[in-house]
VMD Tcl script that builds the backbone (N, CA, C; Angstrom):
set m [mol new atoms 327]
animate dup $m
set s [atomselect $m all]
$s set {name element resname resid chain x y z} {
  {N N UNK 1 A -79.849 -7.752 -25.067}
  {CA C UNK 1 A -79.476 -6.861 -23.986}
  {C C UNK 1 A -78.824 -7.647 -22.851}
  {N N UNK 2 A -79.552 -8.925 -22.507}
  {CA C UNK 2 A -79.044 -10.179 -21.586}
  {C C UNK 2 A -77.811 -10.231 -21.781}
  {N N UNK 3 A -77.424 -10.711 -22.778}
  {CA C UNK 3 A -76.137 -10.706 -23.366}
  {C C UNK 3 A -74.848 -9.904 -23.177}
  {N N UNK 4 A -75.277 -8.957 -23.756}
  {CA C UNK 4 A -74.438 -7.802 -23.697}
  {C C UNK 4 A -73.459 -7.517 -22.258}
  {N N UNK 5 A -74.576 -7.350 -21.417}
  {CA C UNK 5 A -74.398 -7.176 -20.214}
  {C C UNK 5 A -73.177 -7.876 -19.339}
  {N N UNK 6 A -73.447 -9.473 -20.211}
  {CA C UNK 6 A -72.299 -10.853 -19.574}
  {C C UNK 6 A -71.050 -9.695 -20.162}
  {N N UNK 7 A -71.015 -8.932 -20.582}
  {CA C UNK 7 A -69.580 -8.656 -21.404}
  {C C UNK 7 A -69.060 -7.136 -21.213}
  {N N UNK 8 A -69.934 -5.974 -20.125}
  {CA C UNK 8 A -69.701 -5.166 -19.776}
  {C C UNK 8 A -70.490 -4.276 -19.969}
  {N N UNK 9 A -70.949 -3.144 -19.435}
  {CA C UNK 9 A -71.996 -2.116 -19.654}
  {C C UNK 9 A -72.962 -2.341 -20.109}
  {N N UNK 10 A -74.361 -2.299 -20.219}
  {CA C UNK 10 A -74.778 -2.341 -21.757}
  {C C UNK 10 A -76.374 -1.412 -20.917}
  {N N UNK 11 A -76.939 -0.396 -21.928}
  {CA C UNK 11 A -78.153 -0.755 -21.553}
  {C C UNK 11 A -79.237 -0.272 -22.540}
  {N N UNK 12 A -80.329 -0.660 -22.324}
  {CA C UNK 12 A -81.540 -0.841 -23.318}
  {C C UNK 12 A -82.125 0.103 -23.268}
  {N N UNK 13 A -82.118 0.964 -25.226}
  {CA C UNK 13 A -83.354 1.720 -25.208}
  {C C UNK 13 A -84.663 1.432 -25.830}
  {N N UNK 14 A -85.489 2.075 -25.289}
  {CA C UNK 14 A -86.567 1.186 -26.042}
  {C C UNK 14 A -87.621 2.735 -26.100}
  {N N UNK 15 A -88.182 3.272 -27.615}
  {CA C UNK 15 A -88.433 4.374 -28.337}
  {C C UNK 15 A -88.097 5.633 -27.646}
  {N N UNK 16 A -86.866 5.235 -28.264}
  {CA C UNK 16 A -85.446 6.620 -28.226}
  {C C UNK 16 A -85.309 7.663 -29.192}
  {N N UNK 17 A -84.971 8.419 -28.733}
  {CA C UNK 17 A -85.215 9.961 -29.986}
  {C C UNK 17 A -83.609 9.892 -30.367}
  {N N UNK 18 A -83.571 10.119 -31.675}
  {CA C UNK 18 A -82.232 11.006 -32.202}
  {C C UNK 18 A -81.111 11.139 -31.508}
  {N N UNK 19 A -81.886 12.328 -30.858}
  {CA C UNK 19 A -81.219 12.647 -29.692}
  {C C UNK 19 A -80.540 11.852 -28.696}
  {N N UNK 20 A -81.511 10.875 -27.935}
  {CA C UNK 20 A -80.744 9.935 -26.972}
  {C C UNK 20 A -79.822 9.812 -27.849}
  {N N UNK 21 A -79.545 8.818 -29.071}
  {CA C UNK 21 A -78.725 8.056 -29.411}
  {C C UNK 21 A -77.030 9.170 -29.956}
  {N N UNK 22 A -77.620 10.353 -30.517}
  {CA C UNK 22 A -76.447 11.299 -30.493}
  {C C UNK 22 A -75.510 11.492 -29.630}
  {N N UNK 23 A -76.413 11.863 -28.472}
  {CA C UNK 23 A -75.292 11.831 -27.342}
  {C C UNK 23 A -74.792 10.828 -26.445}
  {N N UNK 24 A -75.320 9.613 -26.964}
  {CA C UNK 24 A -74.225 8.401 -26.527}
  {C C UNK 24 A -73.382 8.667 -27.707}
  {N N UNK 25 A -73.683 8.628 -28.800}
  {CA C UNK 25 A -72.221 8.670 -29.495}
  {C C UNK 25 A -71.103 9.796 -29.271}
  {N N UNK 26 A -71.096 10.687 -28.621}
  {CA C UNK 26 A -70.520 12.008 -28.647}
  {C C UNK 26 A -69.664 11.829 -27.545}
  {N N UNK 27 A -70.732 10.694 -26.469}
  {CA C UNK 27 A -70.487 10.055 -25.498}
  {C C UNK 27 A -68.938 9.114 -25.871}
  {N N UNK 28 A -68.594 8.572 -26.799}
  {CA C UNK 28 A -68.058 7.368 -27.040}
  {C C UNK 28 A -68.552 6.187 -27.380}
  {N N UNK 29 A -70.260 6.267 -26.990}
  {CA C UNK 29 A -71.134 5.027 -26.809}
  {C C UNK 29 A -71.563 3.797 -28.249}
  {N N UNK 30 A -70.669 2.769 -28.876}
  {CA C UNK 30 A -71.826 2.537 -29.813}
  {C C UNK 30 A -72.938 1.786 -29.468}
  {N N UNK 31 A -74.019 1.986 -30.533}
  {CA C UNK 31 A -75.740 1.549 -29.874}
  {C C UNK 31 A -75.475 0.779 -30.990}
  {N N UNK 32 A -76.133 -0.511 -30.622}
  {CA C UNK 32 A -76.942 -1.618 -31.674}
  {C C UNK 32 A -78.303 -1.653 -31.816}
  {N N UNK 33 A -78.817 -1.470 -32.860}
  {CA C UNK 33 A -79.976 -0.264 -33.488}
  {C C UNK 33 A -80.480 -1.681 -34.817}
  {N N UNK 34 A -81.677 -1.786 -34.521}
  {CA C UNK 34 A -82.320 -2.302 -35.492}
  {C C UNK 34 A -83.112 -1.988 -36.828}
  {N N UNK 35 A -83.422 -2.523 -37.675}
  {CA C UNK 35 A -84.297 -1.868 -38.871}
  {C C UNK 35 A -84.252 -3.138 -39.689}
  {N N UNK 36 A -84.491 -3.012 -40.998}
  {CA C UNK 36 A -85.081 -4.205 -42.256}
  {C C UNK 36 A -83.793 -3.702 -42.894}
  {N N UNK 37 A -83.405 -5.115 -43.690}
  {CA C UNK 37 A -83.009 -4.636 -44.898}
  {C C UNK 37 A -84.106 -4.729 -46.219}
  {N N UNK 38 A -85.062 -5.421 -45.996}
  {CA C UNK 38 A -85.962 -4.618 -47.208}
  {C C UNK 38 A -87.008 -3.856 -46.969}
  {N N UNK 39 A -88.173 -4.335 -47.492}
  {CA C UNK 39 A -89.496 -3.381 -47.092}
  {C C UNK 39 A -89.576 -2.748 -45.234}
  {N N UNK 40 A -89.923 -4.442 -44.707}
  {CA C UNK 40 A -89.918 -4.372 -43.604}
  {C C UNK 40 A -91.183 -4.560 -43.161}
  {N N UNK 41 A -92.085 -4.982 -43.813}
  {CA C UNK 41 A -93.270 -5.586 -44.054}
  {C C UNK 41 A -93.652 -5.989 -42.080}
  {N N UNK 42 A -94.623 -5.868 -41.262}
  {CA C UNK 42 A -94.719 -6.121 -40.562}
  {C C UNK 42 A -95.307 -7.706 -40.426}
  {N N UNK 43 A -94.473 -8.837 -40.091}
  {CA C UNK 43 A -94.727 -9.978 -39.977}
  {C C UNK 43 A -95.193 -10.578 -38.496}
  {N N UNK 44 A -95.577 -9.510 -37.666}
  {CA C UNK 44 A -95.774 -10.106 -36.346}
  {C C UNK 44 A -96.641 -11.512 -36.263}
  {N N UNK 45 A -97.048 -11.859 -35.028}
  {CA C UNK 45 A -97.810 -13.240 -34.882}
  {C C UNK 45 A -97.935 -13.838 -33.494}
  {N N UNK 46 A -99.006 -14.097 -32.830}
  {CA C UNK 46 A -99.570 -14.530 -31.800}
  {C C UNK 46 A -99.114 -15.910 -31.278}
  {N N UNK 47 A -98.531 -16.312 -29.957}
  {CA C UNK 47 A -98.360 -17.337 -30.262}
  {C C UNK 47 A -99.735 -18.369 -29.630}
  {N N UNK 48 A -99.292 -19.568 -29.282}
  {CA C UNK 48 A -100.797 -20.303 -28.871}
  {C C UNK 48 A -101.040 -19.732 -27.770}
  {N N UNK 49 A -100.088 -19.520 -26.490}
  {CA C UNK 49 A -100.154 -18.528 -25.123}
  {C C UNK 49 A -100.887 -17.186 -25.190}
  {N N UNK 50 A -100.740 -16.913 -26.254}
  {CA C UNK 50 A -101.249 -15.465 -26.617}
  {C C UNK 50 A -100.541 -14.383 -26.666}
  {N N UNK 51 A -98.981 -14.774 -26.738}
  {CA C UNK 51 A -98.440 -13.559 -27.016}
  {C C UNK 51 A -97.626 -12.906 -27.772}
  {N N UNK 52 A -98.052 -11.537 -27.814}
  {CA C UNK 52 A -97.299 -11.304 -29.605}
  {C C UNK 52 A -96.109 -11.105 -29.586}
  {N N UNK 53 A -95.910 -11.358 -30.769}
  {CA C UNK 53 A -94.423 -11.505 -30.927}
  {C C UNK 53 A -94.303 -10.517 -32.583}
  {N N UNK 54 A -93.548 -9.729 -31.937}
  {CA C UNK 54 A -93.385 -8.448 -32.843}
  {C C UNK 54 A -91.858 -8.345 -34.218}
  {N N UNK 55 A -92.413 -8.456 -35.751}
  {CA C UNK 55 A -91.236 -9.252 -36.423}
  {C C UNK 55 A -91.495 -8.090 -37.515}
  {N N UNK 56 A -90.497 -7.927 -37.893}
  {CA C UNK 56 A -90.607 -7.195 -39.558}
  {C C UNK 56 A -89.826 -8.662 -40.603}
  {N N UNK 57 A -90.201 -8.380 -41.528}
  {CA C UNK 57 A -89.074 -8.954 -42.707}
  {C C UNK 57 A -88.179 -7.964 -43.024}
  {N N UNK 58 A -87.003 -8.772 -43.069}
  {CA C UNK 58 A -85.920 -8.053 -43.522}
  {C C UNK 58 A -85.298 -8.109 -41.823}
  {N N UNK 59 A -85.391 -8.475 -40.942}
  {CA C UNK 59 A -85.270 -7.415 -39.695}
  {C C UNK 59 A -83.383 -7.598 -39.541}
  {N N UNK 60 A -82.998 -6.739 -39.192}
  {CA C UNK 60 A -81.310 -6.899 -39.257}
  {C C UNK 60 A -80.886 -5.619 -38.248}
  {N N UNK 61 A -79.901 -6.303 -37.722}
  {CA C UNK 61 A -78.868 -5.507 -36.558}
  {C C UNK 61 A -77.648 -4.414 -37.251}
  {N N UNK 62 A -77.710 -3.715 -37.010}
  {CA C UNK 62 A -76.664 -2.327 -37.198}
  {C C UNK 62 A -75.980 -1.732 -36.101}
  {N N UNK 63 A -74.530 -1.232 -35.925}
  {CA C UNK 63 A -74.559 -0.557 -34.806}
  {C C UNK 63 A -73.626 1.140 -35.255}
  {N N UNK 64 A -74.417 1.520 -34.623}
  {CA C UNK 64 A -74.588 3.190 -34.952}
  {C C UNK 64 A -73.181 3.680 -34.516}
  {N N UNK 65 A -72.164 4.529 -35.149}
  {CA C UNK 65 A -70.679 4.761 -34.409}
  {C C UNK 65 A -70.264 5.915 -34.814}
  {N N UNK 66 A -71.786 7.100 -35.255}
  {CA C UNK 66 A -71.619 8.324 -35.739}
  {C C UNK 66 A -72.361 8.674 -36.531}
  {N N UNK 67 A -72.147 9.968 -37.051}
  {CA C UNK 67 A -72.559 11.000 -37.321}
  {C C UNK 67 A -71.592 11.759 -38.104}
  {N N UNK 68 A -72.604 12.822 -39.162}
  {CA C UNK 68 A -72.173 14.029 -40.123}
  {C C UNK 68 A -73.294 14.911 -40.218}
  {N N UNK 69 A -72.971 16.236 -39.534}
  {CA C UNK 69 A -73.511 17.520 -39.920}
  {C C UNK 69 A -73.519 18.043 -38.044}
  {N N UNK 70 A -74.286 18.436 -37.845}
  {CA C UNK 70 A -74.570 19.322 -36.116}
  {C C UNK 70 A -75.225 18.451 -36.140}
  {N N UNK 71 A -75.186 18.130 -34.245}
  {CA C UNK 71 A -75.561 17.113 -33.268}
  {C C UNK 71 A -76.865 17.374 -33.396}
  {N N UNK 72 A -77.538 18.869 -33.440}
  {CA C UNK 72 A -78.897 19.012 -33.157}
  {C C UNK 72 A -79.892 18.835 -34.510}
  {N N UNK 73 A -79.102 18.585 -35.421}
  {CA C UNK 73 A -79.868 17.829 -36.849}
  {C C UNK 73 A -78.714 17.556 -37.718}
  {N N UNK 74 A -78.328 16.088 -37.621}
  {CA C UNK 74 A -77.559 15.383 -37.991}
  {C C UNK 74 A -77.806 15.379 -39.911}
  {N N UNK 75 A -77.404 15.024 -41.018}
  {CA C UNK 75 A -77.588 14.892 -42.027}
  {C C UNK 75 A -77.402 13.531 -42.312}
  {N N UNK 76 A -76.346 12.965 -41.767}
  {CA C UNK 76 A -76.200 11.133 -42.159}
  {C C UNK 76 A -75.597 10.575 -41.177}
  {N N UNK 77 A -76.173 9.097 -40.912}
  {CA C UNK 77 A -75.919 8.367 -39.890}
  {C C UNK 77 A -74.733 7.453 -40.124}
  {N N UNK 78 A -74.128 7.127 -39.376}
  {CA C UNK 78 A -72.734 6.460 -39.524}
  {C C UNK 78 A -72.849 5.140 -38.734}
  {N N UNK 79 A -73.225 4.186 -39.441}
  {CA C UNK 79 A -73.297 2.567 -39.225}
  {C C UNK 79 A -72.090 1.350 -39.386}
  {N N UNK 80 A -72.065 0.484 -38.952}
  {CA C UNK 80 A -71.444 -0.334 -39.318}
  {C C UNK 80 A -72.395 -1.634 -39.289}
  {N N UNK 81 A -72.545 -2.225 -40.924}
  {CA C UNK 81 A -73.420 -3.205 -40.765}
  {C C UNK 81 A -72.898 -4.505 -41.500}
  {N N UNK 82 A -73.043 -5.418 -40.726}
  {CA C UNK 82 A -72.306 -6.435 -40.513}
  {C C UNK 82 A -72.453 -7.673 -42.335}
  {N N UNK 83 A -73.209 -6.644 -43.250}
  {CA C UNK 83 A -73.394 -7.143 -44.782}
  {C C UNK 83 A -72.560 -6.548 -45.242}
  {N N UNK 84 A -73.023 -5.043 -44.948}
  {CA C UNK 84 A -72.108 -3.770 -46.109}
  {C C UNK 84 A -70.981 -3.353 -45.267}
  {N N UNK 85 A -70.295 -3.371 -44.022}
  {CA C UNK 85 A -69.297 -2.576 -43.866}
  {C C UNK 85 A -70.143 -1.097 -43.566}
  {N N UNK 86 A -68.845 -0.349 -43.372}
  {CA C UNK 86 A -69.296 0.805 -43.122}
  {C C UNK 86 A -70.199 1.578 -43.990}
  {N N UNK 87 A -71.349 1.939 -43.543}
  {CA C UNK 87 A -72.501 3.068 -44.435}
  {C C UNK 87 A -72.934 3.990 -44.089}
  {N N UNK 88 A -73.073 5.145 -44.723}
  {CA C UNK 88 A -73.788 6.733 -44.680}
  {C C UNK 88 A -75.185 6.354 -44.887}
  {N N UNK 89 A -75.967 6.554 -44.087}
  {CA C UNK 89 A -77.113 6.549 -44.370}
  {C C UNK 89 A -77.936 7.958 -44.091}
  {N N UNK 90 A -78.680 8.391 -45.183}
  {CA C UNK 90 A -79.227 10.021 -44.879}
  {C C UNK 90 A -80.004 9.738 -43.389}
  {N N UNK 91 A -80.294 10.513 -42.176}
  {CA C UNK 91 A -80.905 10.844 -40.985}
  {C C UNK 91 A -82.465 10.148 -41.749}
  {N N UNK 92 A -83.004 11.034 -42.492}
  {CA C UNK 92 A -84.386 11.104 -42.854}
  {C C UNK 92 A -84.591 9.307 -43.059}
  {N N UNK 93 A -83.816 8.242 -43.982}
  {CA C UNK 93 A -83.835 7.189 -44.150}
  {C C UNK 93 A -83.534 6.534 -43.036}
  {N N UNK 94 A -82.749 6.567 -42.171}
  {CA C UNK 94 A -82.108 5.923 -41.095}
  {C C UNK 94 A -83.363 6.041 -40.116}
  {N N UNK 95 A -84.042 7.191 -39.723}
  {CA C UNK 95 A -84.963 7.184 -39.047}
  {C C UNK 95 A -86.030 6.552 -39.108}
  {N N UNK 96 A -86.846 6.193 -40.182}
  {CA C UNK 96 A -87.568 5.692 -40.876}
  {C C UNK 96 A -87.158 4.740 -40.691}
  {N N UNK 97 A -86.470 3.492 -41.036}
  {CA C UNK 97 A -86.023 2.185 -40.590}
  {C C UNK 97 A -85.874 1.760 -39.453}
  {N N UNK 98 A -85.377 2.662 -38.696}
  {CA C UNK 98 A -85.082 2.100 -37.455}
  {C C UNK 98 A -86.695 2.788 -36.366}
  {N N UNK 99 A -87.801 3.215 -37.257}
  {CA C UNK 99 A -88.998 2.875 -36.605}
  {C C UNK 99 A -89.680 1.963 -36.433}
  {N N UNK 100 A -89.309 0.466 -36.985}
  {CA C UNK 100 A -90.099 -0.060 -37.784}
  {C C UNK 100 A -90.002 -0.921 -36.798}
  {N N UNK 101 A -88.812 -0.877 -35.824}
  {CA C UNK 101 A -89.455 -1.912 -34.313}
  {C C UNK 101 A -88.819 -0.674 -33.435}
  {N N UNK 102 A -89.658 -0.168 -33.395}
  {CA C UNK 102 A -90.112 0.971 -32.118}
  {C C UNK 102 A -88.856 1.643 -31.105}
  {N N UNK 103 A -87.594 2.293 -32.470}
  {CA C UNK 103 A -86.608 2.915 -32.188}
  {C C UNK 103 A -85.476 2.305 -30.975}
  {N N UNK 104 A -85.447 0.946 -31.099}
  {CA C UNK 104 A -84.434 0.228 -29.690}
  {C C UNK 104 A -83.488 0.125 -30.209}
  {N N UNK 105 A -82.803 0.193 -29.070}
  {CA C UNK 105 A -81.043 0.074 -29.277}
  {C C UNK 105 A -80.478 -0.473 -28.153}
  {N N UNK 106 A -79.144 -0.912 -27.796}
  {CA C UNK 106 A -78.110 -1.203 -27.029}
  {C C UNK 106 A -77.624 -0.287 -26.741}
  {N N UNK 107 A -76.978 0.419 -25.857}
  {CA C UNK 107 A -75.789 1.028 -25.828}
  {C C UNK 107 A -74.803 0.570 -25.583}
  {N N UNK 108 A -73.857 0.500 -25.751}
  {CA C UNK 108 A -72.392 -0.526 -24.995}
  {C C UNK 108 A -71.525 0.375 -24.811}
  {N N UNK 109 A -71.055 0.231 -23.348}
  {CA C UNK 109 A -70.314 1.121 -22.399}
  {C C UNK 109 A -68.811 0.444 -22.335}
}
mol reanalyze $m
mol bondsrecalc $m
mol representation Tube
mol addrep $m
């Protein structure tokens, strides 16, 4: 999010509905949206300070640049991910993944 920012707009969601992220895109907005590419196995871990540090396996960056079906229940999510290129991913799957560290995203303005 630090980042981003050096480079224009940006700002952080952190457990965002659907919704938020729809209407940044409708907006123009793309969000950088996390999830696994495999299981997603929760690998978190404490450090000696004591603090957790929150990890899936698999964990990988996507950024969201649309949509197919009505805004108010989308059918497939429109990604661009930096392995596969552009992907359809069904809503129901996309959602599900991108729970798995507690629905955050970028927006970039």
């Amino acid at each position: 999010y630090d980042i981003a920012k050096l480079y224009g707009e940006a700002e952080l969601l952190e457990n965002a509905t659907l919704r938020d992220v729809i209407n940044e895109v409708l907006l123009g907005n793309p969000i950088a949206v996390w999830g696994s590419l495999t299981d997603g196995k929760d690998i978190s871990w404490v450090t000696p300070e004591g603090k957790e540090i929150k990890a899936i396996a698999g964990e990988h960056a996507r950024v969201l640049v649309g949509f197919y079906g009505d805004p108010e229940k989308p059918t497939e999510i429109l990604l661009i991910d930096p392995v596969y290129g552009h992907i359809r991913m069904p809503t129901e799957k996309f959602l599900k993944d991108w729970s798995l560290l507690g629905n955050m995203g970028v927006v970039i303005r």
